[in-house]
C-alpha positions in Angstrom: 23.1 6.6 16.3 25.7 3.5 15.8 25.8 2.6 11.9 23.4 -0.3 10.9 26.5 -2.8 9.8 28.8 -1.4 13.0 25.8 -3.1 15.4 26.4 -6.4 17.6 23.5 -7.7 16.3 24.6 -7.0 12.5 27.5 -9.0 13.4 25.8 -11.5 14.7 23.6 -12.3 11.8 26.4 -11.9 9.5 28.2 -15.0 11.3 24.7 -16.5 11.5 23.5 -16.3 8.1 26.1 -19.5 6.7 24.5 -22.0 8.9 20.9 -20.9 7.7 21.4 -20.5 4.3 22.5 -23.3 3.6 19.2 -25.1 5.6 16.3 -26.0 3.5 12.9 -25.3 4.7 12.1 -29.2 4.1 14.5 -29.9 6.2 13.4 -27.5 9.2 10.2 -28.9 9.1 11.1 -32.6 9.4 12.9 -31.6 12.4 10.8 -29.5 14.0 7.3 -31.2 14.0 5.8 -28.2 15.9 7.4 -25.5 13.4 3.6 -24.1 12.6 2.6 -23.4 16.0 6.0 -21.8 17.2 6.2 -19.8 13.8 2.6 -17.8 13.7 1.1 -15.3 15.3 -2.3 -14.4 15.6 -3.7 -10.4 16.2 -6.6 -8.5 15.4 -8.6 -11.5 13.4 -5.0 -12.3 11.2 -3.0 -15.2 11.4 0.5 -14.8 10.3 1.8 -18.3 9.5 5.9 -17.1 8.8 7.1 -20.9 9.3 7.7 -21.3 5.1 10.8 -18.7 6.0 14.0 -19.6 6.2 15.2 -19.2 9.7 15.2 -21.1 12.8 14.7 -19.3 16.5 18.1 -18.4 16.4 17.9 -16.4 13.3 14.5 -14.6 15.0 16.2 -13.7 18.3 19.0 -12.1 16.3 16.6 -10.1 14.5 14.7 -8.8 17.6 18.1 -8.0 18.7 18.9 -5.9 16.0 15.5 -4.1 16.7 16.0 -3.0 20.3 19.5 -2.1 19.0 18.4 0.2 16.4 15.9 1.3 19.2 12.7 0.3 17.0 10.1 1.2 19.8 11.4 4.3 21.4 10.9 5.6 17.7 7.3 4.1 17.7 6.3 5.6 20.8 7.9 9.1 19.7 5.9 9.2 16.5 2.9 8.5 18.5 3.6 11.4 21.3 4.3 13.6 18.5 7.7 14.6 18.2 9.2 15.7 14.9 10.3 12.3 13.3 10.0 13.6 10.0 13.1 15.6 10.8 14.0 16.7 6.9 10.4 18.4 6.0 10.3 19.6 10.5 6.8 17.6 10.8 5.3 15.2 13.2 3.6 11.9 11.8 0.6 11.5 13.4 -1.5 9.4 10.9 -2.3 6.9 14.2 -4.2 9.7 15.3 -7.1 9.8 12.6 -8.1 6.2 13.7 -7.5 6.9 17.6 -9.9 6.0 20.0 -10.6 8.4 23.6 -11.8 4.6 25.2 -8.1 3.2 24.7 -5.9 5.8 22.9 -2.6 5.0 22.1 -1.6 8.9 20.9 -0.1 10.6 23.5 -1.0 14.4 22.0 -2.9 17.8 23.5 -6.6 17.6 23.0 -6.6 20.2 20.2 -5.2 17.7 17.6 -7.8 14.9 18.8 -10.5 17.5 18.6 -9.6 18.9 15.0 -10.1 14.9 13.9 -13.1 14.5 15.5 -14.8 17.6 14.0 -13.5 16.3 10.6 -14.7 12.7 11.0 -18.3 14.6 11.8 -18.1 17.1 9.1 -17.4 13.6 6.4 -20.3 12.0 8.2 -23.0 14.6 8.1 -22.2 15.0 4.2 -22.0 11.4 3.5 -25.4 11.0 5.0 -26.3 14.0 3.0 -25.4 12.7 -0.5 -26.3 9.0 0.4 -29.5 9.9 1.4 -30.4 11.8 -1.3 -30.5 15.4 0.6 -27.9 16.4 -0.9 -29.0 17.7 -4.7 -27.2 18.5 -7.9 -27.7 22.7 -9.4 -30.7 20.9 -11.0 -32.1 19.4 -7.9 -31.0 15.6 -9.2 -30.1 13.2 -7.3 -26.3 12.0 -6.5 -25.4 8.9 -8.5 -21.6 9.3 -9.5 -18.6 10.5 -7.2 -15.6 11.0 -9.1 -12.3 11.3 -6.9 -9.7 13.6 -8.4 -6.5 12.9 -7.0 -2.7 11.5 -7.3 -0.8 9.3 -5.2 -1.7 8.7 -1.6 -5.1 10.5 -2.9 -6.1 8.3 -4.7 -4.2 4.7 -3.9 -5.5 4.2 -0.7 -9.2 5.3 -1.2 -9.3 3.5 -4.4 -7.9 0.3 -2.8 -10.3 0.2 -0.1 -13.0 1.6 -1.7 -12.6 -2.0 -4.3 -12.0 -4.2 -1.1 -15.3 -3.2 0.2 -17.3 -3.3 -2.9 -20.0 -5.9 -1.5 -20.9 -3.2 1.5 -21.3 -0.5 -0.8 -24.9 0.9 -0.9 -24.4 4.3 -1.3 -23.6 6.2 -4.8 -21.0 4.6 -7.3 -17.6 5.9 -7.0 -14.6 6.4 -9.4 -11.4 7.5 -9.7 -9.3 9.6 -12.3 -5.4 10.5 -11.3 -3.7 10.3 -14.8 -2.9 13.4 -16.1 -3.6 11.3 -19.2 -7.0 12.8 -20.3 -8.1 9.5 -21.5 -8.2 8.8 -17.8 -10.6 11.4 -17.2 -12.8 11.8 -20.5 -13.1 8.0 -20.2 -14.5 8.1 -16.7 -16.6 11.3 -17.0 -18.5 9.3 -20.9 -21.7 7.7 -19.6 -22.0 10.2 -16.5 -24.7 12.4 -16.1 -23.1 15.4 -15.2 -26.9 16.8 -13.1 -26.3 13.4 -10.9 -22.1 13.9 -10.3 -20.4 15.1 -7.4 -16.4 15.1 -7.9 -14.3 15.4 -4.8 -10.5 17.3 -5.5 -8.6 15.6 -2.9 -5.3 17.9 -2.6 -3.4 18.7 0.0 -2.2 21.7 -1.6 -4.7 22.5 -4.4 -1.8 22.7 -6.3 -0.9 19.5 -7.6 -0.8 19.2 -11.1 -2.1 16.5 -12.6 -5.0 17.0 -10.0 -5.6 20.4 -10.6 -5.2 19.7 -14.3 -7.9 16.8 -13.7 -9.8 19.2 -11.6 -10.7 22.1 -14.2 -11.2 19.8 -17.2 -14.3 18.3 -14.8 -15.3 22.1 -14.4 -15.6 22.6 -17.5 -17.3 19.9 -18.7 -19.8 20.1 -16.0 -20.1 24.1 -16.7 -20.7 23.1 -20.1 -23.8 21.3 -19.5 -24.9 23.5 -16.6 -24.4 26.8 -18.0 -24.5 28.4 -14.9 -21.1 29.4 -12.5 -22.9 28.5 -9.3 -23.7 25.0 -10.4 -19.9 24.2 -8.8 -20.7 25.0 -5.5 -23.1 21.7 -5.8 -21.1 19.7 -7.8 -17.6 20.2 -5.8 -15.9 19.3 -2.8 -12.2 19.3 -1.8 -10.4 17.5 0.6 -7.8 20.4 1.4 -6.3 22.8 3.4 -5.7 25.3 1.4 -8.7 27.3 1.5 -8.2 30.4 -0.4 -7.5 28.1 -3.8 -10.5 26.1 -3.2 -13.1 28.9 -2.8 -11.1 30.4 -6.0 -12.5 27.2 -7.7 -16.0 27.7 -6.8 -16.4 25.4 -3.7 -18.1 26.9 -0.6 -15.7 26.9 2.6 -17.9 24.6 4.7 -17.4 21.9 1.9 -14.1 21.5 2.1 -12.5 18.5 4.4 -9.5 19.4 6.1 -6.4 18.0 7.6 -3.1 18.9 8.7 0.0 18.8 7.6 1.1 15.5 9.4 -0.9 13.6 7.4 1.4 11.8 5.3 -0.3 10.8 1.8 0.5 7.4 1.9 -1.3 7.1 4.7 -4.2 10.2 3.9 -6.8 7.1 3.7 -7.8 7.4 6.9 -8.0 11.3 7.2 -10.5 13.4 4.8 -9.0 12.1 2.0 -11.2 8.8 2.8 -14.1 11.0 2.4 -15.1 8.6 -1.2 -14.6 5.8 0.5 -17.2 7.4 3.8 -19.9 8.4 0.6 -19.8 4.9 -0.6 -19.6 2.2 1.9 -21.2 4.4 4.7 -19.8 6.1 8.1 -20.5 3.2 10.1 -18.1 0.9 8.0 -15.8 3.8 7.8 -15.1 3.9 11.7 -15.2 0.1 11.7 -12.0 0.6 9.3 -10.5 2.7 11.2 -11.3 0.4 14.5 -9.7 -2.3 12.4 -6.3 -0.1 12.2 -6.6 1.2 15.8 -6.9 -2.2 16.5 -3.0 -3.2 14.7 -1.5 0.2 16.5 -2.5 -1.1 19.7 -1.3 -4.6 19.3 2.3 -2.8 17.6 3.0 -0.8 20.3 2.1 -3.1 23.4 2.8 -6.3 21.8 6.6 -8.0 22.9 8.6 -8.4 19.6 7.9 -12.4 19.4 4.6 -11.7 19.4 4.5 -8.8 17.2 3.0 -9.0 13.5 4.6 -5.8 12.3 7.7 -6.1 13.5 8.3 -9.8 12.9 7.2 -8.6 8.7 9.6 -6.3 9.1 12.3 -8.7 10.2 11.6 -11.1 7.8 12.0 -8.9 5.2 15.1 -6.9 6.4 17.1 -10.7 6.7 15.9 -11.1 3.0 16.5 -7.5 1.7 20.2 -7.6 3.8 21.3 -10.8 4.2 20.1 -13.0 1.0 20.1 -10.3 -1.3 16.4 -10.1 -2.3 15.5 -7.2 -4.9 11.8 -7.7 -4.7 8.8 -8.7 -2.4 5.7 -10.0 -3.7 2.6 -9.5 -2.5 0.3 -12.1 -3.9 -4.1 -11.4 -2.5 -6.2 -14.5 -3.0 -9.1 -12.2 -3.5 -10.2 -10.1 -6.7 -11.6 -7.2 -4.2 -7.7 -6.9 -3.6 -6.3 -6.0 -7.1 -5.1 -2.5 -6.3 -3.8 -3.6 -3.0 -0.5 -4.0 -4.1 -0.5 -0.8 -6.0 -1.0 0.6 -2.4 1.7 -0.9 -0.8 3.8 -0.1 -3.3 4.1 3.6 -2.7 3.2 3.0 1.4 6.9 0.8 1.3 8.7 2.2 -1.8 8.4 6.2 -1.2 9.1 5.5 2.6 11.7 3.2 2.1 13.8 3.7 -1.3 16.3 5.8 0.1 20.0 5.8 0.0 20.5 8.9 2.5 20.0 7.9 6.4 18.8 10.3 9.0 22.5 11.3 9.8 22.5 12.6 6.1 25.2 10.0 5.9 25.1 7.6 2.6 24.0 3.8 3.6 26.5 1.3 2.7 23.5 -1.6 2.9 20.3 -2.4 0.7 17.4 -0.4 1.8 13.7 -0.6 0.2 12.7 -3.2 -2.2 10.8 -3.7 -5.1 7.1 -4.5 -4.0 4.7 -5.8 -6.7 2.0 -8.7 -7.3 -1.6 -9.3 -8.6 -4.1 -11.2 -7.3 -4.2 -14.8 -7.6 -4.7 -16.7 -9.4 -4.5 -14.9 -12.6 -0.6 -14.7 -11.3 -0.3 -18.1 -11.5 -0.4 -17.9 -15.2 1.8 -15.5 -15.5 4.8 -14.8 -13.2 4.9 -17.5 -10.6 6.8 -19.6 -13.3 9.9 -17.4 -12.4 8.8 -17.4 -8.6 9.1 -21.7 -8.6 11.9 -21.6 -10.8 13.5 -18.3 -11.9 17.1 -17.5 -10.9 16.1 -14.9 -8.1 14.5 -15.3 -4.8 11.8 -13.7 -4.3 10.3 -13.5 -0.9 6.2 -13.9 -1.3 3.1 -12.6 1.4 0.1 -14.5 0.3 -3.2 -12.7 1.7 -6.4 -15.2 2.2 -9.8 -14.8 3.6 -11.1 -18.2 4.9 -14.6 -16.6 4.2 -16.4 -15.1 0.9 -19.3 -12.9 0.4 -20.6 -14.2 -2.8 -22.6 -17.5 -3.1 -20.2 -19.5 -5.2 -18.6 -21.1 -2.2 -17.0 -23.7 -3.9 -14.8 -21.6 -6.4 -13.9 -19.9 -2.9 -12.4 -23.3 -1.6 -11.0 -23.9 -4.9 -9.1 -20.5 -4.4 -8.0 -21.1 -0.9 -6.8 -24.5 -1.8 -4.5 -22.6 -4.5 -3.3 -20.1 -2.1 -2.1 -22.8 -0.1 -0.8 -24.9 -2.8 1.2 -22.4 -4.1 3.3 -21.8 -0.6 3.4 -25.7 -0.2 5.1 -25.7 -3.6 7.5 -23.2 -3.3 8.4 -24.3 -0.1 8.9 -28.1 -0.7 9.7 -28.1 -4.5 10.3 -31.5 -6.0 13.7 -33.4 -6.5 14.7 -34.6 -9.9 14.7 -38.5 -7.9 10.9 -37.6 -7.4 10.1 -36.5 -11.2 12.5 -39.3 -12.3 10.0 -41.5 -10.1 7.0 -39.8 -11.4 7.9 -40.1 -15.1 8.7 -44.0 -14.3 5.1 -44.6 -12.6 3.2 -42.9 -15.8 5.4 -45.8 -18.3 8.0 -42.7 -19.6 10.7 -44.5 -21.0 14.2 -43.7 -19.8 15.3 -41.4 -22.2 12.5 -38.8 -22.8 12.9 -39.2 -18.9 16.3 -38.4 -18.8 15.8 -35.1 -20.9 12.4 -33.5 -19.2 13.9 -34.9 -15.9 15.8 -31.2 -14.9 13.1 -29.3 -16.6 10.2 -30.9 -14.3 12.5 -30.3 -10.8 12.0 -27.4 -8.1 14.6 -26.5 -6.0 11.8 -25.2 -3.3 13.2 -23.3 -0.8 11.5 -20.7 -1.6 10.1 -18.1 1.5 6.4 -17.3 1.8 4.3 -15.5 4.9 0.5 -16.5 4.6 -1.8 -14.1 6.1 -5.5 -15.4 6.8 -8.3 -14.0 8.5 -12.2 -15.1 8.4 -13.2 -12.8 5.9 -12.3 -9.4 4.5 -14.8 -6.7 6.2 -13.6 -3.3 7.4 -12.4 -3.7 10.7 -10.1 -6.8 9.2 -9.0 -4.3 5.6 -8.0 -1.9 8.6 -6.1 -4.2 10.5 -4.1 -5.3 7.4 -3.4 -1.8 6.2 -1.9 -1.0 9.4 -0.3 -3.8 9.9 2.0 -3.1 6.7 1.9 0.5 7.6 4.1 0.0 11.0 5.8 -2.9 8.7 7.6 -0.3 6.4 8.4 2.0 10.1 9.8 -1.1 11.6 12.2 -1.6 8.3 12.8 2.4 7.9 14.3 3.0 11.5 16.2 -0.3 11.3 17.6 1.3 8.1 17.9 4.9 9.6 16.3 6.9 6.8 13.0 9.1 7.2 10.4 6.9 5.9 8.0 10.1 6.2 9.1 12.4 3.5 9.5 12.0 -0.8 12.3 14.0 -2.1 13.1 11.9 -4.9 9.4 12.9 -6.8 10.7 16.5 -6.9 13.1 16.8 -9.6 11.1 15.3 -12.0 8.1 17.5 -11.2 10.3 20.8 -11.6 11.9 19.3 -15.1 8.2 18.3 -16.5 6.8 22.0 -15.7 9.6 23.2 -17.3 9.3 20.8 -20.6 5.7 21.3 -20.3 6.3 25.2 -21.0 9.1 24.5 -24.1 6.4 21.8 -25.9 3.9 24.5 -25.8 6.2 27.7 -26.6 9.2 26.2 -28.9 10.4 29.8 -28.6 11.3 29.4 -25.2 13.7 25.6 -25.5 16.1 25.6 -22.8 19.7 23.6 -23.6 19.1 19.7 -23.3 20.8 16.7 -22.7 21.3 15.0 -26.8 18.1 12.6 -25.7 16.0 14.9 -24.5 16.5 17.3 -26.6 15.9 14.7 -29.8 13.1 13.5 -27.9 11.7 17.6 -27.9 11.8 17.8 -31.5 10.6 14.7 -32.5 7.3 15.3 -30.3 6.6 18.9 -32.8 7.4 16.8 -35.8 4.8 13.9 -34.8 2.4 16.5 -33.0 2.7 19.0 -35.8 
């Protein structure tokens, strides 16, 4: 494949990107009175409103040129069919498969692989109905009233997320999560549960995973201790796994652990087994609405033209700020409280697939790759960071997430919030000219000097890009289609960036040095040669530890 910055369509938005930059989106909009209606795109209940970005139809044709160039879409429909694209770890990436449909599927794969999700969809269902109906009985013969989720990373990210979004159609048993090796994480969950009424689920691929594992048999024992009895694990545990021999060595049965394969990326394990929390909680029938909701965003990626397509035109957008404008971050601002660990998801979905300096030719890039994803919900974050977002020295490029909709009865502190939401673009896009606060200070009787001094502290320079997603209201089938949506966003931006979005070497070395540390804080007989830090750092733990 042709380096990224040896492309036509590189050059092309490199001779472009004067004329644009130097544009401001005021301006764009005075001339272009129908700038809304030709910048948004509606799919699967979403309006994407990317008109608040600086670029003019020029700039987007460019872009969708350098898309077929890097040849976008033949890699989409490859991962689908199921070759290999995960080329450093040899696997396929098949995660569009565990919200396939057999009506209108878009995974072109034997019927073995279907069939293995479809018993594992029924295997979650028959046990969520079990526990939520109250079949299902503690050692003691109690009722289920906690789930605990016991997992790390995409085990416990994406269930979590979703399992918060969809809070108001929870009706089954309360769920929590504990991933922090930290055992404040876990004793602080576990005080005020009654361990006759909790079921924990070890979500590990592996059942090897540390800080799960770690999580895993301090539950154990605290539920042994108040059991007594060996056998009251069976009851109390499930896994989502595949390695079976480890989890019957824990004391769960066979037929209680949820399995999936090895193509199951975690990032994007929400969907698979792994969703298993979120299944006991909400209900089946809101789980497959989820996963309609993401079947829903494949279908439109893959058959959708590029000017119509939500993914790819995300992806775009952010690749002309990431490349071309020299953006270090994206911020991903929710107008909606059931959305606070949303951006926690997306940070590992975009950041582990995309914060890579090697491309697939094992080549090193000479371009910015991933970026910096963060944000909070609003509008606690307009309290805090969007100070530097109006008028901080870096541009940061924004996604602001609305639901037109609420479930709750306070409907007016719901319009109040939407109004914010789109305040806050309005502002950032227009910002205000020091003639205009000059102007305002004269209306409100500010003499001239005071005027003169506050003058350059009250401006905005504006200019500042946003993407507004809205949609009626956040249900499942929507939280799937959003998910997804940002899911094929990160593929669009890896294989125009030609690194494997699928694998996570960079975790590794700090796993293997931590086991090793782990071993020398315990046994200082055994200390291994250390940089100076480190090693201070070593020493000074005993002393304070004792």
């Amino acid at each position: 494949m042709i380096s990224l910055t040896d492309t036509v369509a590189w050059g092309a938005l490199q001779a472009h990107f004067p004329r644009v930059a130097s544009e401001h989106l005021r301006d764009l909009f005075a001339g272009d009175p129908d700038r809304f209606e030709r910048l948004s795109l509606r799919a699967c209940g979403i309006l994407l409103d990317y008109s608040k970005n600086r670029v003019t139809a020029e700039t987007m044709d460019l872009l969708r040129a350098l898309a077929c160039e890097s040849g976008v879409m033949e890699r989409a429909h490859a991962m689908v069919s199921g070759v290999r694209i995960n080329e450093t770890e040899d696997r396929a990436v098949l995660h569009a498969l565990l919200r396939d449909s057999r009506d209108s599927p878009v995974c072109k794969v034997d019927g073995a692989l279907r069939a293995g999700v479809e018993r594992t969809l029924e295997a979650m269902e028959r046990f969520s109905e079990e526990v939520r109906s109250g079949r299902w009985r503690g050692h003691g013969g109690e009722r289920i009233t906690d789930v605990v989720n016991i997992g790390i990373g995409g085990s416990d990210l994406g269930p979590r997320m979703v399992c918060r979004a969809l809070a108001p159609h929870a009706d089954g048993p309360r769920v929590h999560f504990v991933s922090n090796i930290d055992g404040a994480h876990l004793t602080s969950t576990l005080r005020g549960l009654d361990p006759a009424r909790t079921l924990f689920v070890v979500a590990s691929k592996t059942f090897t995973t540390v800080e799960t594992m770690t999580n895993a048999h301090a539950a154990r024992r605290w539920l042994l201790d108040a059991a007594g009895d060996e056998a009251a694990v069976a009851r109390h545990f499930v896994a989502a796994s595949t390695n079976r021999a480890a989890v019957v060595g824990f004391g769960i049965a066979p037929e209680h652990m949820f399995e999936f394969e090895d193509w199951v990326g975690g990032r994007y394990s929400l969907w698979s087994a792994i969703g298993l929390p979120i299944a006991i909680t909400v209900g089946m029938t809101q789980f497959r609405a989820l996963l309609a909701g993401a079947h829903a965003m494949d279908r439109h990626f893959l058959e959708a033209p590029l000017d119509r397509n939500l993914p790819v035109t995300l992806a775009l957008l952010g690749v002309w700020y990431v490349n071309f404008f020299g953006a270090e971050t994206h911020a991903v601002l929710a107008y909606d409280q059931r959305l606070d660990r949303f951006a926690a998801h997306l940070q590992q979905l975009d950041m582990e697939s995309n914060g890579k300096r090697v491309t697939l030719a094992s080549t090193t890039v000479d371009y910015a790759t991933g970026p910096v994803v963060w944000g909070e919900p609003g509008t606690g974050g307009q309290h805090a960071f969007f100070q530097l977002l109006h008028q901080g020295t870096r541009l940061v490029p924004a996604d602001f997430i609305v639901a037109a909709s609420c479930d709750h009865s306070l409907k007016d502190q719901h319009r109040l919030l939407v109004a914010n939401c789109l305040a806050q673009t309005e502002a950032l896009m227009l910002g205000r000219s020091e003639a205009e606060v000059r102007a305002d200070l004269a209306a409100g009787g500010m003499p001239l000097g005071p005027s003169n001094r506050l003058a350059s502290h009250r401006t905005f320079d504006g200019n500042r890009p946003t993407n507004t997603l809205m949609f009626e209201r956040l249900d499942p089938f929507t939280l799937g289609a959003l998910v997804a949506l940002y899911e094929h966003k990160v593929f669009v931006q890896g294989a125009i960036w030609r690194v494997n979005s699928f694998d996570q070497w960079g975790v590794e070395l700090g796993k293997e040095l931590a086991t090793s540390i782990a071993r020398e804080l315990a046994n200082p007989d055994g200390v291994r040669p250390h940089d100076a830090s480190t090693g201070g750092l070593v020493a000074e733990y005993r002393r304070l530890s004792g």
